[in-house]
N, CA, C and O atoms as CSV, one atom per row, in Angstrom:
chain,resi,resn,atom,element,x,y,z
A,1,UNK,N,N,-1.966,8.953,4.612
A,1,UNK,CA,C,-1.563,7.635,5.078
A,1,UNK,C,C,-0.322,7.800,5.950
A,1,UNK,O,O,0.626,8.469,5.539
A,2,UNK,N,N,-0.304,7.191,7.177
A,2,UNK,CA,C,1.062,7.410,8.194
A,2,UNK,C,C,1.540,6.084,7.364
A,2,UNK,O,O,1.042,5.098,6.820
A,3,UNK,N,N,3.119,6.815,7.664
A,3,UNK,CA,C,4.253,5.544,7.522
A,3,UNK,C,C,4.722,5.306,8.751
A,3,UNK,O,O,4.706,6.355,9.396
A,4,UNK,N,N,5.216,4.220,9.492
A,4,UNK,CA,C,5.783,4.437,10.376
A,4,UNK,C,C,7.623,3.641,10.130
A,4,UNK,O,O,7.877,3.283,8.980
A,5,UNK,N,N,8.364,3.504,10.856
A,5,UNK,CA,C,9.760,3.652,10.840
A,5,UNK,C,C,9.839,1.626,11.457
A,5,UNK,O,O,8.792,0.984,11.542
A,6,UNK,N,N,10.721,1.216,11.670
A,6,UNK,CA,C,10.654,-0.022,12.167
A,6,UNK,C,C,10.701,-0.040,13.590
A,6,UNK,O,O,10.104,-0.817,14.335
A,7,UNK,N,N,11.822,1.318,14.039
A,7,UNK,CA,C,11.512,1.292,15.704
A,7,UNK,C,C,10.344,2.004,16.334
A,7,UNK,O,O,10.200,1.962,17.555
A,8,UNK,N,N,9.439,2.708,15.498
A,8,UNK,CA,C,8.248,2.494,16.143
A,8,UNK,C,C,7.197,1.834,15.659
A,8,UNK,O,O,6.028,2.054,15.977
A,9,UNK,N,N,7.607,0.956,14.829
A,9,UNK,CA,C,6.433,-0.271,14.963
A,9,UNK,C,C,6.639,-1.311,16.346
A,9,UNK,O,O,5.802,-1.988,16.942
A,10,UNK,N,N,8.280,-1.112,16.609
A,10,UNK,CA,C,8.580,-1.863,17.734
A,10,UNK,C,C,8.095,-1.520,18.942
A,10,UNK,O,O,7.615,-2.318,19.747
A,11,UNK,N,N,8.217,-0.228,19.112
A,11,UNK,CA,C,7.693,0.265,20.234
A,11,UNK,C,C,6.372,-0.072,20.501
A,11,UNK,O,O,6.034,-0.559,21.579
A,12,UNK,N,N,5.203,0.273,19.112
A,12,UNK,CA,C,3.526,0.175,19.507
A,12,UNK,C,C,3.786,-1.317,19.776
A,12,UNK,O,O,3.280,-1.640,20.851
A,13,UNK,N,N,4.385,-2.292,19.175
A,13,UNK,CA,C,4.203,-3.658,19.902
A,13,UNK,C,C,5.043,-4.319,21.046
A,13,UNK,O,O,4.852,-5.478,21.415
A,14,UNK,N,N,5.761,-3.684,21.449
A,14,UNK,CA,C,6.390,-3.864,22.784
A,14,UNK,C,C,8.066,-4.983,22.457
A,14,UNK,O,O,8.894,-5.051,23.365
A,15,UNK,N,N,8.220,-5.459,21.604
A,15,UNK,CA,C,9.280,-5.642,21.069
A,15,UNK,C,C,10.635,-5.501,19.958
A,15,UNK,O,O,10.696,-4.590,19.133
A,16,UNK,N,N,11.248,-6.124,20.043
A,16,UNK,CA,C,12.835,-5.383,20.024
A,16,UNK,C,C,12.599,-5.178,17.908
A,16,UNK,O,O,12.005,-5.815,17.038
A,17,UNK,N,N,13.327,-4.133,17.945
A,17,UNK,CA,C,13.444,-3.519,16.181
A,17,UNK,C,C,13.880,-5.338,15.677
A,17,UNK,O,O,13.074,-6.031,15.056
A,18,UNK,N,N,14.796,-5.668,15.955
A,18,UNK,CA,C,14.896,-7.089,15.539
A,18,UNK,C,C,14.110,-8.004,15.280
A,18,UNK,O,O,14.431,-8.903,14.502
A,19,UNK,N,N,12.858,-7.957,15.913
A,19,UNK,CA,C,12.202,-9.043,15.808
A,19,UNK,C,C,10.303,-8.081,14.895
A,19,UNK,O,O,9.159,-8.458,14.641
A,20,UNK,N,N,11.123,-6.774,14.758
A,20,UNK,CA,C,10.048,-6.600,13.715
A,20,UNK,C,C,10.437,-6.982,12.196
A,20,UNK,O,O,9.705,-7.474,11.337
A,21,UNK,N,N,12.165,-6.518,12.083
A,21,UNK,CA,C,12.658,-7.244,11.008
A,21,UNK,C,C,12.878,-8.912,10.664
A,21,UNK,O,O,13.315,-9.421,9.632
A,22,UNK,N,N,12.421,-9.546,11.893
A,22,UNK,CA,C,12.189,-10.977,11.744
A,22,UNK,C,C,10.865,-11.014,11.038
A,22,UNK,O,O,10.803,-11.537,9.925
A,23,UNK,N,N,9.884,-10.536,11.561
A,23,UNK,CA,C,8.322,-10.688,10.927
A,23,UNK,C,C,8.691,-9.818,9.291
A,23,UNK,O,O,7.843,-10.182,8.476
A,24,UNK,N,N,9.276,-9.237,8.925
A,24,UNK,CA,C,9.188,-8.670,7.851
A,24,UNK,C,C,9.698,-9.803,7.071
A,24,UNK,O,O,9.024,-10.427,6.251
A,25,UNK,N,N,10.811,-10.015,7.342
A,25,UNK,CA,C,11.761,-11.461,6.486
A,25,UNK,C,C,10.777,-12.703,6.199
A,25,UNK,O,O,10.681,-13.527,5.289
A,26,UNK,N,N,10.170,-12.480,7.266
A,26,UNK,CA,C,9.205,-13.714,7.488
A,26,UNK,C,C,7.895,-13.725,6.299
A,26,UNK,O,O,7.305,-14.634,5.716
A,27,UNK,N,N,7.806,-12.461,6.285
A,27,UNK,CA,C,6.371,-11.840,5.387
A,27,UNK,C,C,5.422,-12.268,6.173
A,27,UNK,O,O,4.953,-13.327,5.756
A,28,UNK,N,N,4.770,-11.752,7.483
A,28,UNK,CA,C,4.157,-11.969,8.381
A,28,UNK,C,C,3.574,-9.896,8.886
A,28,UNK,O,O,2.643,-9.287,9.413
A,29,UNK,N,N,4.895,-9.652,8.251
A,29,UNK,CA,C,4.345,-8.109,8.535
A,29,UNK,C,C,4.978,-7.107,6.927
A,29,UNK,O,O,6.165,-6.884,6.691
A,30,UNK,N,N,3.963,-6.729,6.176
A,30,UNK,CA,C,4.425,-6.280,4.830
A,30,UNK,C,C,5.264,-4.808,4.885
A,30,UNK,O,O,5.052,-3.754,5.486
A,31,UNK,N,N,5.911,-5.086,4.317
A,31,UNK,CA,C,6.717,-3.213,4.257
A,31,UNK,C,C,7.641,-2.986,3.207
A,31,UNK,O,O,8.330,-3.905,2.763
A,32,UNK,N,N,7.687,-2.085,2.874
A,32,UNK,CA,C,8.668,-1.327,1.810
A,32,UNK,C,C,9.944,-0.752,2.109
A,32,UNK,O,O,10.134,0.069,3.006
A,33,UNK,N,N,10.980,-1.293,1.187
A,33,UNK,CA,C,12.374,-0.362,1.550
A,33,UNK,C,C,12.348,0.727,0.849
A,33,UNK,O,O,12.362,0.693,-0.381
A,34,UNK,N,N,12.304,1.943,1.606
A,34,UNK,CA,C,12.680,3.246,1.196
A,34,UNK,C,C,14.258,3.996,1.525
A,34,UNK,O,O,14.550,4.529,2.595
A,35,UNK,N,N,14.993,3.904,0.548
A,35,UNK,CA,C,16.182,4.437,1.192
A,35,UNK,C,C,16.978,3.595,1.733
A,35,UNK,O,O,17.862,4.159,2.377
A,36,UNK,N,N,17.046,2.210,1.740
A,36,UNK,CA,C,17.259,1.018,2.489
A,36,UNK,C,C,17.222,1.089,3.707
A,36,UNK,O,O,18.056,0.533,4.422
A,37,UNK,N,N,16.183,1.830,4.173
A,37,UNK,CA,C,15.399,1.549,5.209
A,37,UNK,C,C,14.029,1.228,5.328
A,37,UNK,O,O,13.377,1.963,4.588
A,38,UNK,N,N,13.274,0.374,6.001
A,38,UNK,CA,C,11.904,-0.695,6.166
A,38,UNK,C,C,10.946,0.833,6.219
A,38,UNK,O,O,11.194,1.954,6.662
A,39,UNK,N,N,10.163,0.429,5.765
A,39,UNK,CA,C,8.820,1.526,6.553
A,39,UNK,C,C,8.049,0.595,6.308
A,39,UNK,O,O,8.420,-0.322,5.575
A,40,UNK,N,N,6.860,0.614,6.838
A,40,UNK,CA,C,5.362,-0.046,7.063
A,40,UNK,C,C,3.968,0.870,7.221
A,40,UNK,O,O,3.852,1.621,8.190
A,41,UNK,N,N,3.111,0.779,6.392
A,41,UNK,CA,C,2.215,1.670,6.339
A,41,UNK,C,C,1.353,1.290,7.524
A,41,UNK,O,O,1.570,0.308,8.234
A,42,UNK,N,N,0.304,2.195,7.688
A,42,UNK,CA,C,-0.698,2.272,9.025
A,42,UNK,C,C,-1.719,0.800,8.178
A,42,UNK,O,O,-2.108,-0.128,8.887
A,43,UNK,N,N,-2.026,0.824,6.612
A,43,UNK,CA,C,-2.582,-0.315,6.518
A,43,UNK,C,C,-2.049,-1.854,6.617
A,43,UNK,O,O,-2.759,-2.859,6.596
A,44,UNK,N,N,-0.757,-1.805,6.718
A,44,UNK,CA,C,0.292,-3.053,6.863
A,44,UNK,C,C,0.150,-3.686,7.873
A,44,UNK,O,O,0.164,-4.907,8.029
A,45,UNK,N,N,-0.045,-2.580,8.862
A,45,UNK,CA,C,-0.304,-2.460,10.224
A,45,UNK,C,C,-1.182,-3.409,10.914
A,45,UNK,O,O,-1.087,-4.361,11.689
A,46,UNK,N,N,-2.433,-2.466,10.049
A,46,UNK,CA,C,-3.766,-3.298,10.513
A,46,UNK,C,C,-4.217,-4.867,9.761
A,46,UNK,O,O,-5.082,-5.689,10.063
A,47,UNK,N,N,-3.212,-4.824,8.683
A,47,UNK,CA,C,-3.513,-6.032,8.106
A,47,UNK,C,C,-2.684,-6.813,9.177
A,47,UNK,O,O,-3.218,-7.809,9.666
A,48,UNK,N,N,-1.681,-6.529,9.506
A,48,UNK,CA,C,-0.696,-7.892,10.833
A,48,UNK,C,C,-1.286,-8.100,11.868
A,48,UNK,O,O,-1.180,-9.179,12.452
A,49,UNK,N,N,-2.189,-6.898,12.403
A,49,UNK,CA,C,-3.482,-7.289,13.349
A,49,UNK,C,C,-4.232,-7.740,13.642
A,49,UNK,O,O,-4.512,-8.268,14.718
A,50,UNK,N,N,-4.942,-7.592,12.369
A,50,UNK,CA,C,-6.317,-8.665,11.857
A,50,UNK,C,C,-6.058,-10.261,11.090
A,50,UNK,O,O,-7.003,-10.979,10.762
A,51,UNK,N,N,-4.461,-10.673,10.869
A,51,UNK,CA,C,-4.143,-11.935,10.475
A,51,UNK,C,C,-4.245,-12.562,12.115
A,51,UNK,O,O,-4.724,-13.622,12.517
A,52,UNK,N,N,-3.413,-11.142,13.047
A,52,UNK,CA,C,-2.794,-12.292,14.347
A,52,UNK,C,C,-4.078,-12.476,15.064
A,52,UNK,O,O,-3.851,-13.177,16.050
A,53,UNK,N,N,-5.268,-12.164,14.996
A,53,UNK,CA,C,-6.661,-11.961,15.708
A,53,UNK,C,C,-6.927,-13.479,14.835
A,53,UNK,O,O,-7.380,-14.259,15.672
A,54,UNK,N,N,-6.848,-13.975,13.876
A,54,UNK,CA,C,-7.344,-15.666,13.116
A,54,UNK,C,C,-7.228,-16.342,13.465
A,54,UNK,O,O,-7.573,-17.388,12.916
């Protein structure tokens, strides 16, 4: 299973690390603090994909 980091979830979606930690706060995009830092799995991923496709 890939984890990815918050600045490259930002990157695959073209906006700022900030506003991936907005969707996280939001619970719009699911992720885990490891280390008190965000990670988001590759299935987190595809689940924020397939909500924003509804």
């Amino acid at each position: 299973m890939k984890v990815y980091t918050t600045d490259e979830v930002a990157d695959m979606l073209k906006i700022s690390r900030n506003s991936v930690l907005k969707l996280i706060k939001k619970k719009e995009l699911k992720a885990k603090k490891v280390a008190r830092k965000w990670r988001i799995t590759e299935g987190h991923l595809q689940d924020f994909f397939e909500d924003e496709r509804s």
